[in-house]
N, CA, C and O atoms as a Tripos MOL2 file, in Angstrom:
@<TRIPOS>MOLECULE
protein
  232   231    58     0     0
PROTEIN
NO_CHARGES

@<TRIPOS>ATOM
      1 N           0.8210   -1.1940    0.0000 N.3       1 UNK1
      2 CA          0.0000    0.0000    0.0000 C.3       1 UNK1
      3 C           0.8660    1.2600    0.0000 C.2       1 UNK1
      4 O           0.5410    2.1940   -0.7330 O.2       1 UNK1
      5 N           2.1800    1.3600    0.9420 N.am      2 UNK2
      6 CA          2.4470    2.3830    1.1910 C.3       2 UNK2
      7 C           3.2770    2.9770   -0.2070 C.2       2 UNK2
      8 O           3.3600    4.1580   -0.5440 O.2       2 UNK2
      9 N           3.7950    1.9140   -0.8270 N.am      3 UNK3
     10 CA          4.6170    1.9990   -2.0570 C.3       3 UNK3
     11 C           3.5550    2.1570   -3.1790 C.2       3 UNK3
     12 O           4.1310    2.5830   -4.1800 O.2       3 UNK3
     13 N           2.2380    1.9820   -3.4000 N.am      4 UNK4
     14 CA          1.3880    2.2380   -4.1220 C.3       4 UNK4
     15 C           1.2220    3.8980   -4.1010 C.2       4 UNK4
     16 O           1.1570    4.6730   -5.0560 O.2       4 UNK4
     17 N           1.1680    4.2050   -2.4580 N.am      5 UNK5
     18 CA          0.6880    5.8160   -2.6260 C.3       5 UNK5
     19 C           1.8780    6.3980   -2.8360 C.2       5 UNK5
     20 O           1.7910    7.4180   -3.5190 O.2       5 UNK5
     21 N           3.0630    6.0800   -2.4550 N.am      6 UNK6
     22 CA          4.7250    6.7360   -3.0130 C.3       6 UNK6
     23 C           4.5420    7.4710   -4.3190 C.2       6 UNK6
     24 O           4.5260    8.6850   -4.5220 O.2       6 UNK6
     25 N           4.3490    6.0470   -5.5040 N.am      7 UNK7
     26 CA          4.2270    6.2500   -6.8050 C.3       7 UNK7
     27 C           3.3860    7.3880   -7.5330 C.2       7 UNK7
     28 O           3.7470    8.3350   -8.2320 O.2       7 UNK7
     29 N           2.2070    6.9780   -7.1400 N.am      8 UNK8
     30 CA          0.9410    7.5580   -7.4740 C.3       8 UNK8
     31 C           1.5570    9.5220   -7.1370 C.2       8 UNK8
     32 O           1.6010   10.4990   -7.8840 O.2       8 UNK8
     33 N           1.9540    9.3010   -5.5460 N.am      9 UNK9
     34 CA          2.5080   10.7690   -5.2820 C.3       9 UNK9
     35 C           3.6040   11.1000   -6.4110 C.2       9 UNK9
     36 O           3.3810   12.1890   -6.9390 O.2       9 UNK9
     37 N           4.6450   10.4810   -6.8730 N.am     10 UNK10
     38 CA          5.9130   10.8480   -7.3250 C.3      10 UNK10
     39 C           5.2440   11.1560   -8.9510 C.2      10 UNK10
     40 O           5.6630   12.0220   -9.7190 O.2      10 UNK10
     41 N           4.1370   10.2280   -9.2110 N.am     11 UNK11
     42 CA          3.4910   10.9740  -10.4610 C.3      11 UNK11
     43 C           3.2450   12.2770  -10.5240 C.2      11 UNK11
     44 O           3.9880   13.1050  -11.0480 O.2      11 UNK11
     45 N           2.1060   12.5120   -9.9460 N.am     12 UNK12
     46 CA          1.6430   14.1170   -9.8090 C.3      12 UNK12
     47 C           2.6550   14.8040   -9.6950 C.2      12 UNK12
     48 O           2.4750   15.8820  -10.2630 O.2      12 UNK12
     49 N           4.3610   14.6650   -8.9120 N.am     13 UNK13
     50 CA          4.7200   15.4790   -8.3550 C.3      13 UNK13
     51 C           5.3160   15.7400   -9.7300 C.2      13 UNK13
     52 O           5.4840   16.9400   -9.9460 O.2      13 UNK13
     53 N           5.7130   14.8480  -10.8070 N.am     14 UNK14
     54 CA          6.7460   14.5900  -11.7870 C.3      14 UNK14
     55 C           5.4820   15.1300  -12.7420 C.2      14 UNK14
     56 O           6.0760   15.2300  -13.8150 O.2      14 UNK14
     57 N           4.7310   15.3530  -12.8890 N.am     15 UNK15
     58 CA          3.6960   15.7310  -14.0800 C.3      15 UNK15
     59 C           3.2860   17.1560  -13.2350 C.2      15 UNK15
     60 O           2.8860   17.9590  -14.0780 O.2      15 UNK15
     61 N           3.2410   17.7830  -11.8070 N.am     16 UNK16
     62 CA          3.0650   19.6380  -11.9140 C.3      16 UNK16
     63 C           4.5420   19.8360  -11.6950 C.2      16 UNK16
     64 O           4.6850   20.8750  -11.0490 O.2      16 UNK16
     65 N           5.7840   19.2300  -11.9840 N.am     17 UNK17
     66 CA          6.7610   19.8140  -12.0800 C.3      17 UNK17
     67 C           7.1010   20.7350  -13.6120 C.2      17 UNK17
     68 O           7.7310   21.7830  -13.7550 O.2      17 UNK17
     69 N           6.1490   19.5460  -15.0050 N.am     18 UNK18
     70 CA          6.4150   19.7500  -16.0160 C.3      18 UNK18
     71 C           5.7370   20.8910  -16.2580 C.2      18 UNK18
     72 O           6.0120   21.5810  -17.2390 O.2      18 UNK18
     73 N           4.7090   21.2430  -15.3310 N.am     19 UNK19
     74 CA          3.8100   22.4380  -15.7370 C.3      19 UNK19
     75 C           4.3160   23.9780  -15.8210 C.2      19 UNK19
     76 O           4.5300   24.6350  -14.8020 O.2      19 UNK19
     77 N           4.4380   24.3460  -16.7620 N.am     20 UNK20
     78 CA          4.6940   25.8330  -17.1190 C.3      20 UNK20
     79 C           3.8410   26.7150  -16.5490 C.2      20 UNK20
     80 O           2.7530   26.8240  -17.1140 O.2      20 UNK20
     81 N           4.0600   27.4730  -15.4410 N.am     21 UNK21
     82 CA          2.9450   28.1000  -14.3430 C.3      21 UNK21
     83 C           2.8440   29.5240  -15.2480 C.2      21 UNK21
     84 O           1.8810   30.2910  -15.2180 O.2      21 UNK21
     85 N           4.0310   29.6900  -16.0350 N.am     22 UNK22
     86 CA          3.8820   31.0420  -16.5890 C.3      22 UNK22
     87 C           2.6390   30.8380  -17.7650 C.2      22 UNK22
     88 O           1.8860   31.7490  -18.1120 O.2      22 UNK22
     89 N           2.6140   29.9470  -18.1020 N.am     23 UNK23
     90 CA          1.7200   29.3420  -19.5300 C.3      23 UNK23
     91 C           0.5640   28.9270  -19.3140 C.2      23 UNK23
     92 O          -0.2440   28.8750  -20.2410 O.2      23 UNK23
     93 N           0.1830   28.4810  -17.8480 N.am     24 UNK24
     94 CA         -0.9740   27.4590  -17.2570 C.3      24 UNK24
     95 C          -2.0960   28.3200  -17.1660 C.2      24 UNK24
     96 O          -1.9750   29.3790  -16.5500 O.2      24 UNK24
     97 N          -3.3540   27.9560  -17.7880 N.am     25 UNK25
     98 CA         -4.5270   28.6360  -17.8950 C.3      25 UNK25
     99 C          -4.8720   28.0830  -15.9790 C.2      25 UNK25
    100 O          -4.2140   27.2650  -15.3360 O.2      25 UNK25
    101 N          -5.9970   28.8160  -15.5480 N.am     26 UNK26
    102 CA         -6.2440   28.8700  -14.3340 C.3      26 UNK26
    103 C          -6.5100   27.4810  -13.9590 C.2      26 UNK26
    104 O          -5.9290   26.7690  -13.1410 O.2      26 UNK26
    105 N          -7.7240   27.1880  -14.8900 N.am     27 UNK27
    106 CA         -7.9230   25.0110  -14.3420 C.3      27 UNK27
    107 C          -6.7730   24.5490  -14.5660 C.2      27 UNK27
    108 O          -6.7810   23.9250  -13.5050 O.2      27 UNK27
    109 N          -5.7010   24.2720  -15.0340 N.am     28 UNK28
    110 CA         -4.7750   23.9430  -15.4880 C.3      28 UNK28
    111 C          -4.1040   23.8250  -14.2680 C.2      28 UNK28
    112 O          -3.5470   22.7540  -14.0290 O.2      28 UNK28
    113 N          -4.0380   25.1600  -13.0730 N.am     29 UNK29
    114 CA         -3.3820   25.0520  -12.6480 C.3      29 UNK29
    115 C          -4.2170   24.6860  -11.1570 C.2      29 UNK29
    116 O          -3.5890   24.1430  -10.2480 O.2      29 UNK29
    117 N          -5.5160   24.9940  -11.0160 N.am     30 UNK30
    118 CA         -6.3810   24.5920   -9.6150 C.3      30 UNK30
    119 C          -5.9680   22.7890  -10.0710 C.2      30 UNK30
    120 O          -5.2280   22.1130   -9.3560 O.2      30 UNK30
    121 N          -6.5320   22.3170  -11.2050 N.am     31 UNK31
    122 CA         -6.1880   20.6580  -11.3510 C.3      31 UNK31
    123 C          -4.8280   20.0320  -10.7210 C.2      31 UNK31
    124 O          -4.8210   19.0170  -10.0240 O.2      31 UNK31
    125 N          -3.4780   20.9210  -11.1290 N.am     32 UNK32
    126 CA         -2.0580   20.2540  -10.3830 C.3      32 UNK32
    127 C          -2.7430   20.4770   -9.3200 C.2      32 UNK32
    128 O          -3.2890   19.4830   -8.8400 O.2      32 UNK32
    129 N          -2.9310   21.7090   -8.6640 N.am     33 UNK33
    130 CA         -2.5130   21.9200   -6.9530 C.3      33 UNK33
    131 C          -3.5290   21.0980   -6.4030 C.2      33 UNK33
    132 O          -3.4240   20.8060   -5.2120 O.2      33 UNK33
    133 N          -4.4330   20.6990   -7.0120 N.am     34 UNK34
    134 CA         -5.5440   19.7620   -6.1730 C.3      34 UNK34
    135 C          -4.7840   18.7100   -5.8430 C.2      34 UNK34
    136 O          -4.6410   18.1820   -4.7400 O.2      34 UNK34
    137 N          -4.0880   18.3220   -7.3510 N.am     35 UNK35
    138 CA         -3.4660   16.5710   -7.3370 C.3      35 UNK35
    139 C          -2.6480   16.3950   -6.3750 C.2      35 UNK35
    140 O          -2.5790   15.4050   -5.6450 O.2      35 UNK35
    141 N          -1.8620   17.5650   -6.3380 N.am     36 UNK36
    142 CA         -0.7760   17.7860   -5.4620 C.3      36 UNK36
    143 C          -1.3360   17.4860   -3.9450 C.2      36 UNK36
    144 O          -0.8970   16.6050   -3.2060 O.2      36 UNK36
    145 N          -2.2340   18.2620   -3.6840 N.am     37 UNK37
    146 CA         -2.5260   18.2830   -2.0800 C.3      37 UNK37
    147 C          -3.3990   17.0410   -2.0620 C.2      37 UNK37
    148 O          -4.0290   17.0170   -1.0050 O.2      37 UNK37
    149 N          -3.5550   16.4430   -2.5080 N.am     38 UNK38
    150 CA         -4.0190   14.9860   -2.4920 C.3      38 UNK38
    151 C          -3.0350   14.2040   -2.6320 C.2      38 UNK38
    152 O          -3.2870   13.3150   -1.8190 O.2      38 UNK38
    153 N          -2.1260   13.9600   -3.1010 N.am     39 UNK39
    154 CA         -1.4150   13.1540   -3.1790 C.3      39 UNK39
    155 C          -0.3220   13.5460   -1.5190 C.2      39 UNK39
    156 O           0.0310   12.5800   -0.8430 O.2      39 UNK39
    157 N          -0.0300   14.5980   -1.1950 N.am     40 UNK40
    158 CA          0.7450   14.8990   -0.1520 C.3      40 UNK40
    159 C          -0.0260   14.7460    1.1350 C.2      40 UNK40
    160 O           0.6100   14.6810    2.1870 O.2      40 UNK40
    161 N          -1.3420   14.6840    1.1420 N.am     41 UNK41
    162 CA         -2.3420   14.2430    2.1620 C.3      41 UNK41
    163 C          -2.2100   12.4040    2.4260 C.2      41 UNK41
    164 O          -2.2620   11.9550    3.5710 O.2      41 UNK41
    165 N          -2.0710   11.6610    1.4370 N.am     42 UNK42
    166 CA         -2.0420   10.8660    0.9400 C.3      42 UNK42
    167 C          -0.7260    9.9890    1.5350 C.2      42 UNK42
    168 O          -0.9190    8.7970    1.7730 O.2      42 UNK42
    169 N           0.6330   10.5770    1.7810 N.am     43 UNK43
    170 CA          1.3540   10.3530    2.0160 C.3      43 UNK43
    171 C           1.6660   10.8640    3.4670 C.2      43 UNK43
    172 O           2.5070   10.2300    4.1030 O.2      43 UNK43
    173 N           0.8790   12.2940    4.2320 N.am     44 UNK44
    174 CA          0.9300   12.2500    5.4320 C.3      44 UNK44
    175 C           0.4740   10.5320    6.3900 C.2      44 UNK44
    176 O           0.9120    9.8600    7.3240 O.2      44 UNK44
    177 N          -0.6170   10.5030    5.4220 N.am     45 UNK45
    178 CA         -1.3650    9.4920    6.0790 C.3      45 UNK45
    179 C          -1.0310    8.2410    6.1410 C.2      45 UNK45
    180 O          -1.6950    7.4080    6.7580 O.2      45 UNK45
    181 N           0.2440    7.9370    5.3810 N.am     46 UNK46
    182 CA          0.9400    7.0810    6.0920 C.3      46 UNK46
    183 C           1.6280    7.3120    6.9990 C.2      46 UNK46
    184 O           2.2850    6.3420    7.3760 O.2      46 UNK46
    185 N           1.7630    8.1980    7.5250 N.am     47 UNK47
    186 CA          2.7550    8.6190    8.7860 C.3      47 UNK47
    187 C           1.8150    8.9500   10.2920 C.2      47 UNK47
    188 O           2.2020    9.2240   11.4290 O.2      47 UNK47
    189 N           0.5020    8.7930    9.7370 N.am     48 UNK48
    190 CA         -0.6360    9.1530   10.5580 C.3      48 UNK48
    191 C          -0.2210    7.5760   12.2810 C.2      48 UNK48
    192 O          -0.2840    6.3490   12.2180 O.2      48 UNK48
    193 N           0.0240    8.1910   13.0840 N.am     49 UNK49
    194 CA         -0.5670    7.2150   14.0040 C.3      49 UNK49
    195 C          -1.7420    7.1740   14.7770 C.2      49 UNK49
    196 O          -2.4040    8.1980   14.9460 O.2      49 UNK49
    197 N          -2.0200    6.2460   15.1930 N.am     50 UNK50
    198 CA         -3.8910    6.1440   15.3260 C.3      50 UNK50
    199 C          -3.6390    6.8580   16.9400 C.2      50 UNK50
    200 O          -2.4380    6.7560   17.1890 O.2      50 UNK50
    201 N          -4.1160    7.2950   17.6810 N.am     51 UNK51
    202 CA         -4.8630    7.3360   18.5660 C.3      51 UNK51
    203 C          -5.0250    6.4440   19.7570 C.2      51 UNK51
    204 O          -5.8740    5.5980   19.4770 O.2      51 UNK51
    205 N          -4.5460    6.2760   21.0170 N.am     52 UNK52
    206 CA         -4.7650    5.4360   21.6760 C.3      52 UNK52
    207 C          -6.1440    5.5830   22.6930 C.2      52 UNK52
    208 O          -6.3200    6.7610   23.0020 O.2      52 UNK52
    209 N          -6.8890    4.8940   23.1230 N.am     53 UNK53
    210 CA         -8.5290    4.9450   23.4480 C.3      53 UNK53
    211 C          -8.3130    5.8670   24.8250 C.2      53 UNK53
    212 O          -7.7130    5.8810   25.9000 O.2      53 UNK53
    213 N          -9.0440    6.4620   24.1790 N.am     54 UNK54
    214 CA         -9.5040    8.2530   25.1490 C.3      54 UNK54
    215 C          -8.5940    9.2510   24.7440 C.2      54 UNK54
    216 O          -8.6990   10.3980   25.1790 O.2      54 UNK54
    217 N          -7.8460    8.9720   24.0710 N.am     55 UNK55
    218 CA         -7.1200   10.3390   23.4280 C.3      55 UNK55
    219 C          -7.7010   11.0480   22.4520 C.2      55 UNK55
    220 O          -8.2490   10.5480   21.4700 O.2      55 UNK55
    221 N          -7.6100   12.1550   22.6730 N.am     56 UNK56
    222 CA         -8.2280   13.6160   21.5310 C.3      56 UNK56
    223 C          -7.6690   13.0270   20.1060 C.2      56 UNK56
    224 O          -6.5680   12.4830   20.1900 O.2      56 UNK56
    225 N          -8.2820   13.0610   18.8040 N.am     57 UNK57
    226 CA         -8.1440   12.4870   17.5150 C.3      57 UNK57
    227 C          -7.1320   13.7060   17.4670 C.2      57 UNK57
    228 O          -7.4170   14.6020   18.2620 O.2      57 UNK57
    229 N          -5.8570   13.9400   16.5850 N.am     58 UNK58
    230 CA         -5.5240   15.4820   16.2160 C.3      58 UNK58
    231 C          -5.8210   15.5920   14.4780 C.2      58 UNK58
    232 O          -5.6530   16.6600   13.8890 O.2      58 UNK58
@<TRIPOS>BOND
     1     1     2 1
     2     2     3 1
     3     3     4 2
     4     3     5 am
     5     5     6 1
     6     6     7 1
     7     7     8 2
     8     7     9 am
     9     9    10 1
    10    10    11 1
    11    11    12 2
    12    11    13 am
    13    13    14 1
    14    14    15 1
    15    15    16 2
    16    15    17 am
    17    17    18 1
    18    18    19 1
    19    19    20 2
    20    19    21 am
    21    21    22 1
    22    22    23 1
    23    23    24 2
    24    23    25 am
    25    25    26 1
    26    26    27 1
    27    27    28 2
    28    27    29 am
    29    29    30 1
    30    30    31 1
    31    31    32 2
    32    31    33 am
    33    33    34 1
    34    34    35 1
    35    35    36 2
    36    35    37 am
    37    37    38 1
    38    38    39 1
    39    39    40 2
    40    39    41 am
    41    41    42 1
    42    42    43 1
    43    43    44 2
    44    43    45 am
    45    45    46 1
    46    46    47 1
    47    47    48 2
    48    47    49 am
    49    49    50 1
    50    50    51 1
    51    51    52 2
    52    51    53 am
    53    53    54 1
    54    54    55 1
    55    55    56 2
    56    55    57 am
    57    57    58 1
    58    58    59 1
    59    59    60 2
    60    59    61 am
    61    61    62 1
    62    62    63 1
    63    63    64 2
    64    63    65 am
    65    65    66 1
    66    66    67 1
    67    67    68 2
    68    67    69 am
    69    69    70 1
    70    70    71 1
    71    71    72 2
    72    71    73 am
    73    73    74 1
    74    74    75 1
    75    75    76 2
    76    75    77 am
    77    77    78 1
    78    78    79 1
    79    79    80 2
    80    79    81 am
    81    81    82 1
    82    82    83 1
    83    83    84 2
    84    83    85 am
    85    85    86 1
    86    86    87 1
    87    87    88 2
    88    87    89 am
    89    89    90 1
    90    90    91 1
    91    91    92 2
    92    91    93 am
    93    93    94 1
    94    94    95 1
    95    95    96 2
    96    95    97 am
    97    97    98 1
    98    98    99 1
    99    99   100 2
   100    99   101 am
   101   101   102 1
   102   102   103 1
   103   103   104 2
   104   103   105 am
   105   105   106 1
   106   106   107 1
   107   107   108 2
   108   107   109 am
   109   109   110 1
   110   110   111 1
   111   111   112 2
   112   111   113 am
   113   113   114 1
   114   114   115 1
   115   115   116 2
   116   115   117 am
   117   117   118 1
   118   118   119 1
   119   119   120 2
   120   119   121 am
   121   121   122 1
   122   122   123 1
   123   123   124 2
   124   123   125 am
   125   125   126 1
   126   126   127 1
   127   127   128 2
   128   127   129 am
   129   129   130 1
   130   130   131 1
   131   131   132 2
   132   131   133 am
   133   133   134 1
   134   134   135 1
   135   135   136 2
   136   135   137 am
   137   137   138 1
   138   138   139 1
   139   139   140 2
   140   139   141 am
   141   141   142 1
   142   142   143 1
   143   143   144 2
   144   143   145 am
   145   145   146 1
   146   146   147 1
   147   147   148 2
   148   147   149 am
   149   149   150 1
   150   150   151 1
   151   151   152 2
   152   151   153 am
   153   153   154 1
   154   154   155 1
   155   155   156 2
   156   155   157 am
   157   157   158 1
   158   158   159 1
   159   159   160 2
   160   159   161 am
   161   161   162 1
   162   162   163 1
   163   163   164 2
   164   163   165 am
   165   165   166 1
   166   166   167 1
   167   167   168 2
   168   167   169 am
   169   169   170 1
   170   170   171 1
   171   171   172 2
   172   171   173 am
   173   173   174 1
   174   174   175 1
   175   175   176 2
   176   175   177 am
   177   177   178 1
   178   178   179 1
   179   179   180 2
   180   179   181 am
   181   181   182 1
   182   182   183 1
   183   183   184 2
   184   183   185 am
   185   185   186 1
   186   186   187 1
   187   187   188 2
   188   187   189 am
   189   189   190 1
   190   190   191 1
   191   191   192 2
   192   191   193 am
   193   193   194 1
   194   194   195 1
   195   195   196 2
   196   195   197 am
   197   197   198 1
   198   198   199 1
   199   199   200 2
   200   199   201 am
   201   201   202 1
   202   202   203 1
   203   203   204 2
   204   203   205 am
   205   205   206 1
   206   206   207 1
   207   207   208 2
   208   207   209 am
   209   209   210 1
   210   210   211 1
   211   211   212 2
   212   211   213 am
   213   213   214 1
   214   214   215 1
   215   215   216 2
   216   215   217 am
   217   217   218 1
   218   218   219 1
   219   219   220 2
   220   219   221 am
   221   221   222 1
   222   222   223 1
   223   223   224 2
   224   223   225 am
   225   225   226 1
   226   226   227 1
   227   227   228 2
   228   227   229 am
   229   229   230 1
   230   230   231 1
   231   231   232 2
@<TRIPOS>SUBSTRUCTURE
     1 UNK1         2 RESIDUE 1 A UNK
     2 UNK2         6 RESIDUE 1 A UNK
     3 UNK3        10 RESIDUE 1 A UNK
     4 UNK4        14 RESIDUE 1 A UNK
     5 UNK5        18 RESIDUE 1 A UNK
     6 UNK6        22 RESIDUE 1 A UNK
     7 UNK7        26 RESIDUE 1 A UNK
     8 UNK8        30 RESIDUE 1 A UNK
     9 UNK9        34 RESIDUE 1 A UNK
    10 UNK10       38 RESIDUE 1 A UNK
    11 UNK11       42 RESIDUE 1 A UNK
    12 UNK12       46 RESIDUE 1 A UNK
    13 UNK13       50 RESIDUE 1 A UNK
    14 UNK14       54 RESIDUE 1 A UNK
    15 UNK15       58 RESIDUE 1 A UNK
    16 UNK16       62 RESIDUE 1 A UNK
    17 UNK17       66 RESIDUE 1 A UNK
    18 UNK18       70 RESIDUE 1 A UNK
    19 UNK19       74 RESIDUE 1 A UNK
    20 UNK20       78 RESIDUE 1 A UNK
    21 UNK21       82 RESIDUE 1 A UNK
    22 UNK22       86 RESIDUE 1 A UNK
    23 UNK23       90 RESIDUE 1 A UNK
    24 UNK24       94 RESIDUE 1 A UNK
    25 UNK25       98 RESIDUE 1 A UNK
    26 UNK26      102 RESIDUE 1 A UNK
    27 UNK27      106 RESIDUE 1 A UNK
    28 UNK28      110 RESIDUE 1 A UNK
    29 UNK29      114 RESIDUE 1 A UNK
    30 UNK30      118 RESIDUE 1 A UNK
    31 UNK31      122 RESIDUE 1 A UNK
    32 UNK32      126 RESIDUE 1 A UNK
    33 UNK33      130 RESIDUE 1 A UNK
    34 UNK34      134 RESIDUE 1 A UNK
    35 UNK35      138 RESIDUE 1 A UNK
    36 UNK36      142 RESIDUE 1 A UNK
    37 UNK37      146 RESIDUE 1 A UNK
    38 UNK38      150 RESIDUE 1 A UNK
    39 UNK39      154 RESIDUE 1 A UNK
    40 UNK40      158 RESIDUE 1 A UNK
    41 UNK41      162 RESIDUE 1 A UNK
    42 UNK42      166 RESIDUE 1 A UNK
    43 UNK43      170 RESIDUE 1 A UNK
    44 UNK44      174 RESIDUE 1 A UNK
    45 UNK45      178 RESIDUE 1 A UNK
    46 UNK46      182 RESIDUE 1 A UNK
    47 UNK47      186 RESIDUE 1 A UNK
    48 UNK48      190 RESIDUE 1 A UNK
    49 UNK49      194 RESIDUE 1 A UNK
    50 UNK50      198 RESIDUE 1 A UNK
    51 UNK51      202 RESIDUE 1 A UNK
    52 UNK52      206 RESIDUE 1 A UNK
    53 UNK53      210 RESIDUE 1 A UNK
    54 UNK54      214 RESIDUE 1 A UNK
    55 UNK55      218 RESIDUE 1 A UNK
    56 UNK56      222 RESIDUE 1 A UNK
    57 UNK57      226 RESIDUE 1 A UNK
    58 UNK58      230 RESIDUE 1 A UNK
């Protein structure tokens, strides 16, 4: 799993690297930064540890 979301991240990161921000029409560029913060959410959450019972969620 965790090497599934690696990839998937190192895509997006390797496809809005190629993006020309000077050139990028506006969707163009809300579409990377979405992918982006999904994919970097994505990869917090493997680092996520759970919670032990009665502790505040953070």
């Amino acid at each position: 799993m965790e090497a599934a979301v690696l990839i998937v991240a190192r895509q997006y990161l390797d496809t809005a690297s190629e993006l020309d921000i000077h050139q990028a029409s506006a969707p163009e560029l809300a579409f990377h930064l979405t992918a982006l913060i999904r994919s970097l959410r994505s990869v917090l959450h493997l680092f996520d540890v759970p919670a032990a019972p009665g502790e505040p969620q953070s």
